[in-house]
Structures are given as structure tokens and as C-alpha cells.
LODOBA-706022 format. One record per atom (N, C-alpha, C): x, y, z; chain; atom name; residue in one letter. Coordinates in steps of 0.2 Angstrom, whole numbers. Example, Ala and Ser with C-alpha at 12.3 -4.5 7.8 and 13.67 -1.06 7.14 Angstrom:
// residues 2
> 66  -28  39  A  N  A
> 62  -22  39  A  CA  A
> 66  -16  39  A  C  A
> 64  -11  35  A  N  S
> 68  -5  36  A  CA  S
> 64  0  39  A  C  S
//
This chain:
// residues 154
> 80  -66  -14  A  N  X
> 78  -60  -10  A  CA  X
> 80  -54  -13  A  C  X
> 77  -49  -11  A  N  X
> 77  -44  -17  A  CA  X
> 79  -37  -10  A  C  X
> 83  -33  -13  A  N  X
> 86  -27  -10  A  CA  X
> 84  -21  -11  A  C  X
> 81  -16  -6  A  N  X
> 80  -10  -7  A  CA  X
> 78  -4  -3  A  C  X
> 80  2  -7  A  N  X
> 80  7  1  A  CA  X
> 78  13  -3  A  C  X
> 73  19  0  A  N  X
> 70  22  -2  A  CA  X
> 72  29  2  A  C  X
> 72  34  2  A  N  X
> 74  41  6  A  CA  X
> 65  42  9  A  C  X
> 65  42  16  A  N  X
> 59  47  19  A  CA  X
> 59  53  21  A  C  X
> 54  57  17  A  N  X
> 51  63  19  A  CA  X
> 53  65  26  A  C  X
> 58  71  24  A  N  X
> 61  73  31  A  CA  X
> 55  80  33  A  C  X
> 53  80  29  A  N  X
> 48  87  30  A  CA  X
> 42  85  36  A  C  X
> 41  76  38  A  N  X
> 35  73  40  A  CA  X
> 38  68  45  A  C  X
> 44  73  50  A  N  X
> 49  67  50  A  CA  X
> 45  62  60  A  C  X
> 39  63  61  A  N  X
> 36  58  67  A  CA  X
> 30  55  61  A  C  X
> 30  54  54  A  N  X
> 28  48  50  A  CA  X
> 35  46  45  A  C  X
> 33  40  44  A  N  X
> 38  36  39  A  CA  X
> 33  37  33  A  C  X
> 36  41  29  A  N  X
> 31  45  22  A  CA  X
> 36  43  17  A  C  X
> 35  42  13  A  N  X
> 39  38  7  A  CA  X
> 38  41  -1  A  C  X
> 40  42  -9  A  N  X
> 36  42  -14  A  CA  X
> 39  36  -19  A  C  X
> 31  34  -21  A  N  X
> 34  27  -25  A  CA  X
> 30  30  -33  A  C  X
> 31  27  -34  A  N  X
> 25  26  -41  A  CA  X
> 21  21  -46  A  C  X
> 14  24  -45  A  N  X
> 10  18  -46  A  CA  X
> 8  18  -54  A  C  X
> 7  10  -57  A  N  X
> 5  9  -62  A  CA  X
> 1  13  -67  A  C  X
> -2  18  -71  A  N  X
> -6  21  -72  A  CA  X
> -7  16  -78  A  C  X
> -15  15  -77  A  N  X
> -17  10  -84  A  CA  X
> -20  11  -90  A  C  X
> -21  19  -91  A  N  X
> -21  24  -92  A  CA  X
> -14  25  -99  A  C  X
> -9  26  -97  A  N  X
> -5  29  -97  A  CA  X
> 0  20  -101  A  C  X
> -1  17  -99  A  N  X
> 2  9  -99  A  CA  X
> 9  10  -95  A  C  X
> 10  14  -92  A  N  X
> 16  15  -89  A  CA  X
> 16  19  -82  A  C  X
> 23  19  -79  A  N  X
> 22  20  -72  A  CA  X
> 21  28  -71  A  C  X
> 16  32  -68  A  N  X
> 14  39  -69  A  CA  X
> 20  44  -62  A  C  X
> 16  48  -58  A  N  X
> 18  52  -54  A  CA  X
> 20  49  -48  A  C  X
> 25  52  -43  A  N  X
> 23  51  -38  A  CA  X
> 19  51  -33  A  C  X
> 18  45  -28  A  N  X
> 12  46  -24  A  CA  X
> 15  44  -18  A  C  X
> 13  48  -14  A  N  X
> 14  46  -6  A  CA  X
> 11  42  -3  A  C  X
> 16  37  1  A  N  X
> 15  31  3  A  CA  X
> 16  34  10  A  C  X
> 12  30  15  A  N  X
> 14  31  24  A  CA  X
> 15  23  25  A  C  X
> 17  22  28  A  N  X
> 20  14  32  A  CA  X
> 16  15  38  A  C  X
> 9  9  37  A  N  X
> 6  11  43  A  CA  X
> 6  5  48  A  C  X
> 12  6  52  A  N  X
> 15  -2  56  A  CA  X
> 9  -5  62  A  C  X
> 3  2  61  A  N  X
> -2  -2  67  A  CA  X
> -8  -5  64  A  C  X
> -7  -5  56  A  N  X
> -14  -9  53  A  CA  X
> -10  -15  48  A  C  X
> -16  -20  49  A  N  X
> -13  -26  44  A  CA  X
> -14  -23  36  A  C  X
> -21  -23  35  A  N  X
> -23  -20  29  A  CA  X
> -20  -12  24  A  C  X
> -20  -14  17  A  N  X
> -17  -10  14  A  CA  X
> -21  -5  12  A  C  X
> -23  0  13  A  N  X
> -27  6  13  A  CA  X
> -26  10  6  A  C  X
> -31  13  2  A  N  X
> -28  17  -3  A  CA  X
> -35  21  -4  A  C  X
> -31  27  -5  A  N  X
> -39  34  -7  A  CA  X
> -41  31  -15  A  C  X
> -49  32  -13  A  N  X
> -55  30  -17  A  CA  X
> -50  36  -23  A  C  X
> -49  39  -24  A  N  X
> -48  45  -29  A  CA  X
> -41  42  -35  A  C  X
> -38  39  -30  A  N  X
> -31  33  -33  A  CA  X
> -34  27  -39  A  C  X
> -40  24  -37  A  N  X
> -43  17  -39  A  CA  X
> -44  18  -47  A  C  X
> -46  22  -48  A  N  X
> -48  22  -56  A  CA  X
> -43  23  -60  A  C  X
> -36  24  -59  A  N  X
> -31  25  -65  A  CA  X
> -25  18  -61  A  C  X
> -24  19  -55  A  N  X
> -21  15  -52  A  CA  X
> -20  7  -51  A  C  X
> -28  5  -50  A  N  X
> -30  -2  -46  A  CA  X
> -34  -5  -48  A  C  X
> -37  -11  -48  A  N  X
> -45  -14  -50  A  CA  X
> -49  -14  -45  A  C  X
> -54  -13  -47  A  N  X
> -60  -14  -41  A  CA  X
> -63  -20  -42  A  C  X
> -62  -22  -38  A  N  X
> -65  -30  -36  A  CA  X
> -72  -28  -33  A  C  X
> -76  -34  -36  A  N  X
> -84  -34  -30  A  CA  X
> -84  -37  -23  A  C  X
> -84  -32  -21  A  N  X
> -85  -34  -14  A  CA  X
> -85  -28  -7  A  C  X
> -86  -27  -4  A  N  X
> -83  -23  3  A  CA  X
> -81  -27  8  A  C  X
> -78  -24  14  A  N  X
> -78  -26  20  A  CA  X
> -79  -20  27  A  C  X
> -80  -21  32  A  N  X
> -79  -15  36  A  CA  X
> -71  -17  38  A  C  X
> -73  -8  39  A  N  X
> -63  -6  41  A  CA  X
> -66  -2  48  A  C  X
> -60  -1  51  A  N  X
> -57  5  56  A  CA  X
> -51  7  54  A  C  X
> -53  14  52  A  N  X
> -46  18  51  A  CA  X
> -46  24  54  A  C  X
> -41  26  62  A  N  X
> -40  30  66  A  CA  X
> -47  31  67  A  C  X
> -49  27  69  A  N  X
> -58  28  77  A  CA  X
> -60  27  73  A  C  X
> -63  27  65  A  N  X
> -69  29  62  A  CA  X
> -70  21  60  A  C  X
> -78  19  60  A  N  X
> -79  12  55  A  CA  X
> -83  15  48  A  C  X
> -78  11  44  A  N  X
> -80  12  36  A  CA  X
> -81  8  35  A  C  X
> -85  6  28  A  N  X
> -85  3  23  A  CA  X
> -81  2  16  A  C  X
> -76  -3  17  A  N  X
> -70  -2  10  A  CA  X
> -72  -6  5  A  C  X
> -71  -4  -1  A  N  X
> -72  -6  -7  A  CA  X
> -66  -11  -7  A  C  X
> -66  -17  -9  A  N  X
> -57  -22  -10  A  CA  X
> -56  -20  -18  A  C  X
> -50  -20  -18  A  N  X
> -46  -17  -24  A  CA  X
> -40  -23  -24  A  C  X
> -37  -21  -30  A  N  X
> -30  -22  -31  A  CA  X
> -27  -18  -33  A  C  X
> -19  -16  -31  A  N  X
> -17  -10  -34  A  CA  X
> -12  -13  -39  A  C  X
> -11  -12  -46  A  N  X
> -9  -16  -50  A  CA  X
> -2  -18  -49  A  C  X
> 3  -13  -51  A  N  X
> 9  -10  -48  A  CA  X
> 12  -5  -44  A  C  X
> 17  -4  -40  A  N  X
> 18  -1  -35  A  CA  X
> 25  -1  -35  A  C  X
> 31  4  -40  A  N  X
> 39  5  -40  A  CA  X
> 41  9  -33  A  C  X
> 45  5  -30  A  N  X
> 48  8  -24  A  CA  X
> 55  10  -27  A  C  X
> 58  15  -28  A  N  X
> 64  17  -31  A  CA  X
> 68  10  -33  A  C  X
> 64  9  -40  A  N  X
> 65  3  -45  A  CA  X
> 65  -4  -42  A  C  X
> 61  -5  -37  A  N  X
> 59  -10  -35  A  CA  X
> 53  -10  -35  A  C  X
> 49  -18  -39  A  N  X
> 42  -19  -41  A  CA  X
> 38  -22  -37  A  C  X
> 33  -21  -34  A  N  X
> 28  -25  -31  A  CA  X
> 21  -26  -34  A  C  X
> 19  -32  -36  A  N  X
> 15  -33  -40  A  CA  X
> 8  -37  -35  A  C  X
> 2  -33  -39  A  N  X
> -4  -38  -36  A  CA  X
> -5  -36  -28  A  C  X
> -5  -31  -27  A  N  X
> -5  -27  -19  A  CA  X
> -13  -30  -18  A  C  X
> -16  -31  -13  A  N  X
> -24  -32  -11  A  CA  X
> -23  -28  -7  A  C  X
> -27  -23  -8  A  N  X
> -29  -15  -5  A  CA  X
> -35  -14  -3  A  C  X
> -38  -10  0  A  N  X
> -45  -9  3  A  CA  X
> -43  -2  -1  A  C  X
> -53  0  -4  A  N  X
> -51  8  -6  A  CA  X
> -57  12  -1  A  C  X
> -55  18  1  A  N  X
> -60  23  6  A  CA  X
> -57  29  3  A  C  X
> -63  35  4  A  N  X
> -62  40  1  A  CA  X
> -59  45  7  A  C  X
> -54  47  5  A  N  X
> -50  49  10  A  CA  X
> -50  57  11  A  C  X
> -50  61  15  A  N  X
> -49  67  15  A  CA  X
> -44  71  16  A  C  X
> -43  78  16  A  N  X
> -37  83  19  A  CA  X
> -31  81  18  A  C  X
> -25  81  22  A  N  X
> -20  78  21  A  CA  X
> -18  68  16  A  C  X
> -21  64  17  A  N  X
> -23  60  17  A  CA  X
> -23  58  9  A  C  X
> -27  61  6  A  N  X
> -32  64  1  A  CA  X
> -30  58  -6  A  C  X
> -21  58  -9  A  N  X
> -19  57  -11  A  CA  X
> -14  50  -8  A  C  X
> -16  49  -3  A  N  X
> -11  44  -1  A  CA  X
> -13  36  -1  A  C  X
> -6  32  -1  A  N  X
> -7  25  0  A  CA  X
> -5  24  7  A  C  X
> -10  19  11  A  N  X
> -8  19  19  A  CA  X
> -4  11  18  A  C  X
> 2  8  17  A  N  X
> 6  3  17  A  CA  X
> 3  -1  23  A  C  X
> 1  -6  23  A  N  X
> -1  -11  28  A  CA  X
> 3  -18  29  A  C  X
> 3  -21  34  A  N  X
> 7  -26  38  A  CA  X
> 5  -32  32  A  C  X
> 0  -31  30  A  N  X
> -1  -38  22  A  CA  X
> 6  -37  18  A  C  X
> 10  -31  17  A  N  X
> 14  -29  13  A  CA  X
> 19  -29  17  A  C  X
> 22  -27  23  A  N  X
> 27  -23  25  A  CA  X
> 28  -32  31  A  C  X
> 25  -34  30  A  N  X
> 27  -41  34  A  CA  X
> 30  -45  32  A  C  X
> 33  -44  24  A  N  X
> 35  -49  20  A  CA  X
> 44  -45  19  A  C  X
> 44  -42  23  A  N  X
> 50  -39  22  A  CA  X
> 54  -38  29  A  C  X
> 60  -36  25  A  N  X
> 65  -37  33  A  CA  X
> 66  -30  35  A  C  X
> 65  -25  37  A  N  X
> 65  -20  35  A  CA  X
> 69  -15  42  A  C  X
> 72  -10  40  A  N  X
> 78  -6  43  A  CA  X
> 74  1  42  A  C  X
> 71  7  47  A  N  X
> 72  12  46  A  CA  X
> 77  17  51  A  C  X
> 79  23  47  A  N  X
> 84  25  50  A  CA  X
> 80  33  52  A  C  X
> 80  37  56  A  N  X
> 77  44  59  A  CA  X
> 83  49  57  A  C  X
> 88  47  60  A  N  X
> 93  50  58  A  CA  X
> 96  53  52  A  C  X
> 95  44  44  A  N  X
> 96  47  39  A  CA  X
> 90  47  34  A  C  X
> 83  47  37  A  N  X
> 78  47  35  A  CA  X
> 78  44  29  A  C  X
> 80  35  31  A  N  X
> 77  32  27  A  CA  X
> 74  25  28  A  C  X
> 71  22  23  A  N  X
> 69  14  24  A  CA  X
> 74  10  18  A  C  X
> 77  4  23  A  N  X
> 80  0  19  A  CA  X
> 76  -7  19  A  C  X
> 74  -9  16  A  N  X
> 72  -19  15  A  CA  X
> 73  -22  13  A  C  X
> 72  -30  14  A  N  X
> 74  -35  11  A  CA  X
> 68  -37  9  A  C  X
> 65  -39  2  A  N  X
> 59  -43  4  A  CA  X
> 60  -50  3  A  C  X
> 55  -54  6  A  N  X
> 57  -62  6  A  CA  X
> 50  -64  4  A  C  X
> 52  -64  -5  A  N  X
> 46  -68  -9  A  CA  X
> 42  -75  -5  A  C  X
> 44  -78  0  A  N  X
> 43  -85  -1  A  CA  X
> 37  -82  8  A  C  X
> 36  -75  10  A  N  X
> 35  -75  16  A  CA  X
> 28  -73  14  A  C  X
> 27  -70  7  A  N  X
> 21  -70  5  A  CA  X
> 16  -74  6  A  C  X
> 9  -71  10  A  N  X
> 1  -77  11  A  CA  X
> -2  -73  8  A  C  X
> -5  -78  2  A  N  X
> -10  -73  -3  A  CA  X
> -17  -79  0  A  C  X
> -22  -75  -2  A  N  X
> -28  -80  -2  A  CA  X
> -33  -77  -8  A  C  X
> -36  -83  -10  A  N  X
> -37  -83  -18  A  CA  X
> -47  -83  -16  A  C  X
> -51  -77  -20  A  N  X
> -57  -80  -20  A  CA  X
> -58  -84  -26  A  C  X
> -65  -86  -27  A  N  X
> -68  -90  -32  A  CA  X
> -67  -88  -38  A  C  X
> -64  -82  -40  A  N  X
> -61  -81  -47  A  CA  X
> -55  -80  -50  A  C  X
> -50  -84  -42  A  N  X
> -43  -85  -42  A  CA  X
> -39  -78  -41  A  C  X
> -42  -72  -38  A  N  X
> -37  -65  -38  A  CA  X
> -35  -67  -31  A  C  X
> -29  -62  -29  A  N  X
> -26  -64  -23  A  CA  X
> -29  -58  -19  A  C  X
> -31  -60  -12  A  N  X
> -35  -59  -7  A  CA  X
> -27  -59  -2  A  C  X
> -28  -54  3  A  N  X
> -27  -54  7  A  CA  X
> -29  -46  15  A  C  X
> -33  -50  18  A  N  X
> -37  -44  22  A  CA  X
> -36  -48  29  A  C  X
> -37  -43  33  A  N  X
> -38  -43  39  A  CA  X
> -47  -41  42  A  C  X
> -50  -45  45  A  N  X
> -58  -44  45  A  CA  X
> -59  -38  51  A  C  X
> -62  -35  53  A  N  X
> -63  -29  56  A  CA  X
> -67  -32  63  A  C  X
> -67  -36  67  A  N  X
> -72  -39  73  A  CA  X
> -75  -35  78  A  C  X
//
């Protein structure tokens, strides 16, 4: 089980707003900070179409999404890696949508990810602490062996 705590954005303090940093493939190394939201009311892990190309792989496929009232069309990704204040999470299966305004830059953390972890946040010291528990992980594998994991839109 693996230990880890990250400070939240006290500037943004009615969201749990976090900065990790993503993979650049680009770069072969871990690039800039990107703001992560914790979004404890969607299963699926969301991330800006504008992220995907340095960040993530595009998979073929879509699915339809809802995010906050609107139905979209997402593209399935993998985001390759994702360093939570020197904690590594590998092989993320993310939906990508082209995000706007505030949003623009950001990863929306989804219950696919945040459900494998034991997790403590605090308001008062604006932070999140976790536990992840490798063994809590459900991955589901398409025909080309990549790990899948979504929630379908009904």
C-alpha cells in the first residue's frame, strides 16, 4: 500500500483542486504542473482534448459522456503517467473533451482512480492525504490488451 498527501489550492477552497505532473512524451520526462479537480460525483476520468497530445494516447474509439448537464462525445485515452507529489500512477483510462474557460487545462480525477484509494481530506489544512490499495484496482482490457476502464453513459 502506498502513502501520499498533496496540499490543495486554497485559492479554490468549495473545489478540491490539486497540481500533479503529467508525463510529457515529448519531453521523455515529467513536464509542468497541471491542475487536477477531484471529481467525487463522476466515475470516469476526464481530461482537456488540448492535454492529449503531449500527455496521453488516443485510443480508437468514443463513448458518450455527461459532464455538468451537457451530452458529449469523448474520445478514450490513456493518460500515460500522472506524479502526485512523488507518487506515480501509471496507465490512467481517461475520456478526452475539449474543454473550455476555466476548465481549459485541467484533469477532472474520476471514481475509476479515486476508488482505489483510502482517502482523507482536510478544509481546514487544505489538503488530501491517501492510501492507495494496488490490489483495489478493476482494469478491463479491450481486444488489443490496453486497460479499459469507463463507466457507460445510459
Amino acid at each position: 500500500m502506498s502513502k501520499f498527501s498533496v496540499d490543495l489550492d486554497k485559492t479554490r477552497p468549495s473545489r478540491y483542486v490539486f497540481l500533479a505532473k503529467l508525463w510529457d512524451k515529448r519531453l521523455k520526462n515529467f513536464g509542468d504542473f497541471i491542475p487536477i479537480m477531484l471529481d467525487t460525483g463522476a466515475f470516469n476520468t476526464v481530461i482537456s482534448k488540448s492535454l492529449v497530445s503531449r500527455h496521453a494516447t488516443m485510443l480508437n474509439g468514443t463513448m458518450p459522456i455527461a459532464i455538468g448537464g451537457y451530452k458529449l462525445v469523448a474520445n478514450i485515452c490513456i493518460i500515460q503517467r500522472m506524479n502526485i507529489n512523488g507518487f506515480t500512477l501509471h496507465k490512467i483510462a481517461a475520456l478526452a473533451v475539449p474543454f473550455k474557460g476555466e476548465l481549459k487545462d485541467h484533469i477532472l480525477l474520476g471514481a475509476n482512480v479515486i476508488n482505489n484509494w483510502e482517502v482523507t481530506l482536510s478544509r481546514q489544512k487544505h489538503r488530501l492525504s491517501a492510501n492507495e490499495d494496488v490490489s483495489a484496482y478493476r482494469h478491463i482490457f479491450n481486444a488489443k490488451g490496453q486497460i479499459m476502464s469507463f463507466q457507460e453513459l445510459e
